[in-house]
C-alpha positions as CSV (number, residue, x, y, z in Angstrom):
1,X,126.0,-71.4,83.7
2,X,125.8,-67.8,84.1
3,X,122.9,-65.4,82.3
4,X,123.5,-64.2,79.3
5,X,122.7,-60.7,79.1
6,X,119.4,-60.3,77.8
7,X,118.5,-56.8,77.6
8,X,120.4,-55.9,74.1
9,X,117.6,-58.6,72.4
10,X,114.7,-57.6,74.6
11,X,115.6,-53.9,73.4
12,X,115.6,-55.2,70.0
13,X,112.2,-56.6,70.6
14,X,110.5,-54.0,72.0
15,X,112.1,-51.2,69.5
16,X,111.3,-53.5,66.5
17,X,110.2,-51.1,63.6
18,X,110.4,-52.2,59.1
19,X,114.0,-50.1,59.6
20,X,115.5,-52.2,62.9
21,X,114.7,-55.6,61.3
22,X,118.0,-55.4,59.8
23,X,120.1,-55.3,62.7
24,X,119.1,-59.4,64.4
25,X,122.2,-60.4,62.3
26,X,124.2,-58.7,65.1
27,X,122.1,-60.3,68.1
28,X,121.3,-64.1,66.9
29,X,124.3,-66.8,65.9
30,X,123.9,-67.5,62.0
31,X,122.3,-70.8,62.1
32,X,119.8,-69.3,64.7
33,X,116.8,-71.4,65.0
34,X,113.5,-69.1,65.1
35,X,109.8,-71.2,65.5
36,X,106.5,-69.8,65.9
37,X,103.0,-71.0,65.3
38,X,103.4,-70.0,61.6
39,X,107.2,-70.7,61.0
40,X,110.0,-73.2,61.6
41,X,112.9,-71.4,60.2
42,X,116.9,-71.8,60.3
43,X,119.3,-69.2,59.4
44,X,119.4,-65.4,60.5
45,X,118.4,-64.5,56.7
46,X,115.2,-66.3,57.5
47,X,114.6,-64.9,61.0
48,X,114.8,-61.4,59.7
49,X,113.2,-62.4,56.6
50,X,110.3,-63.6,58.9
51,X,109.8,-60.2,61.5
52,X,109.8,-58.0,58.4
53,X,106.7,-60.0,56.8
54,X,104.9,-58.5,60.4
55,X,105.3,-54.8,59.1
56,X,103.7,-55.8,55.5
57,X,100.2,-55.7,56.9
58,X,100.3,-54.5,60.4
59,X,101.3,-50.6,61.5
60,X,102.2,-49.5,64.5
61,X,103.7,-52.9,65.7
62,X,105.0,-53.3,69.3
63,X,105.9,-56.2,71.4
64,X,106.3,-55.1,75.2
65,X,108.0,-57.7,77.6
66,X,106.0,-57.7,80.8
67,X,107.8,-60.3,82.5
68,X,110.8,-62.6,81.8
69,X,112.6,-65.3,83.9
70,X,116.3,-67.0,83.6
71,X,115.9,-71.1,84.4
72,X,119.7,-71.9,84.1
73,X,119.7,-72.7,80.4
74,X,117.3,-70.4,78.8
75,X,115.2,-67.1,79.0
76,X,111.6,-66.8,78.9
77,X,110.0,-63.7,78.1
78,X,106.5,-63.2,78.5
79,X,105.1,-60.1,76.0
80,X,102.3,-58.6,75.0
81,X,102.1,-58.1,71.2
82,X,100.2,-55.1,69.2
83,X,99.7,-54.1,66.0
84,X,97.0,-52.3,63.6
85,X,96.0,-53.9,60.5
86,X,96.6,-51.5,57.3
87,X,93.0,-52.6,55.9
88,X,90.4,-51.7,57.8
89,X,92.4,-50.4,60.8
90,X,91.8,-53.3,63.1
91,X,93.5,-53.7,66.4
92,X,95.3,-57.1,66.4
93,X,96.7,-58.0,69.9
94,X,97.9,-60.5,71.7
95,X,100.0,-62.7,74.9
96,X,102.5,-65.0,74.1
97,X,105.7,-66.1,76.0
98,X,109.4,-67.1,74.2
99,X,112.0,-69.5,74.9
100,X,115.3,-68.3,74.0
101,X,118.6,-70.3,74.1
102,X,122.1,-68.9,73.7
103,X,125.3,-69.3,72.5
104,X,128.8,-69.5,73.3
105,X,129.7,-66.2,72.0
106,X,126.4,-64.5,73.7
107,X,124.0,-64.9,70.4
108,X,120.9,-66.2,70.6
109,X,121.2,-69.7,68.5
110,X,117.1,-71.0,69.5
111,X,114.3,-68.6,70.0
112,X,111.0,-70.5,69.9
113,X,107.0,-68.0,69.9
114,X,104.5,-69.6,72.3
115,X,101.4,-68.3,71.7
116,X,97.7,-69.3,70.9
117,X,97.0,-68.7,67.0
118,X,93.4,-69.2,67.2
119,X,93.3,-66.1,69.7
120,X,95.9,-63.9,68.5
121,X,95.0,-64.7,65.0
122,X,92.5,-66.8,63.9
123,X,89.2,-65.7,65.6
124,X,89.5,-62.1,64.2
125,X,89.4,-63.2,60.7
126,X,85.8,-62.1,59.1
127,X,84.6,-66.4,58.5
128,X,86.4,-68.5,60.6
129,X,86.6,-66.3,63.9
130,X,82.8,-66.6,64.6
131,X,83.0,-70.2,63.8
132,X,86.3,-70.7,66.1
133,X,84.6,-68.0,68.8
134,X,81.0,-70.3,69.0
135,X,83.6,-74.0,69.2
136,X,85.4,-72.0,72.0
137,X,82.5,-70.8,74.0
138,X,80.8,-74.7,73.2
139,X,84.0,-76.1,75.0
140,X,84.1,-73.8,77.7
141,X,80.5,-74.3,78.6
142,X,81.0,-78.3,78.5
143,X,78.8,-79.0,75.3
């Protein structure tokens, strides 16, 4: 099998803003399947439904792909993710890598998130992250 071309949906990626959401409908098949750590949703309505919750309490979002690879049956795209949260201006940022499976007719029908919640997520909230910070430093040092 040949590559699909993957640049029009890495260029939607990395110029995602609250007014490009719109346009995935024109990249992804209409019963695209889209998972994350957070979501398991079907349907390009739900995909796009999904990246515009991202711009409801994070400014100045960007996804930069650093890397990617073509294994014969899928892309993987390895990015880095950043954003600022609107309260309290707080730099949330990430790694994560996605898997992304076309169709046919060149659309993207499974794009699955790979990335570590707890990190990207979890561990900057103002209880648990200490709590999940102390268990990861426990489990590193061999308690």
């Amino acid at each position: 099998m040949t590559a699909p071309d993957i640049e029009p949906f890495q260029r939607y990626l990395e110029t995602l803003t609250p007014h490009t959401v719109g346009g995935l409908g024109v990249l992804v098949a209409r019963d695209v399947r889209f998972i994350d750590p957070f979501h398991d949703v079907s349907g390009a309505v739900a995909m796009e439904k999904v990246f515009a919750a991202i711009f409801t309490s994070l400014a100045n979002v960007r996804f930069t792909v650093t890397d990617r690879a073509w294994s014969g049956s899928a892309w993987y795209l390895r990015w880095r993710f950043e954003g600022e949260r609107r309260q309290g201006s707080q730099i949330i940022a990430f790694d994560g890598m996605s898997e992304i499976y076309f169709d046919d007719d060149g659309k993207v029908r499974f794009y699955r998130d790979h990335w570590d919640a707890a990190q990207g997520l979890y561990e900057r909230l103002p209880f648990i992250g200490p709590i999940l910070r102390w268990l990861r430093r426990r489990i590193a040092d061999g308690a």
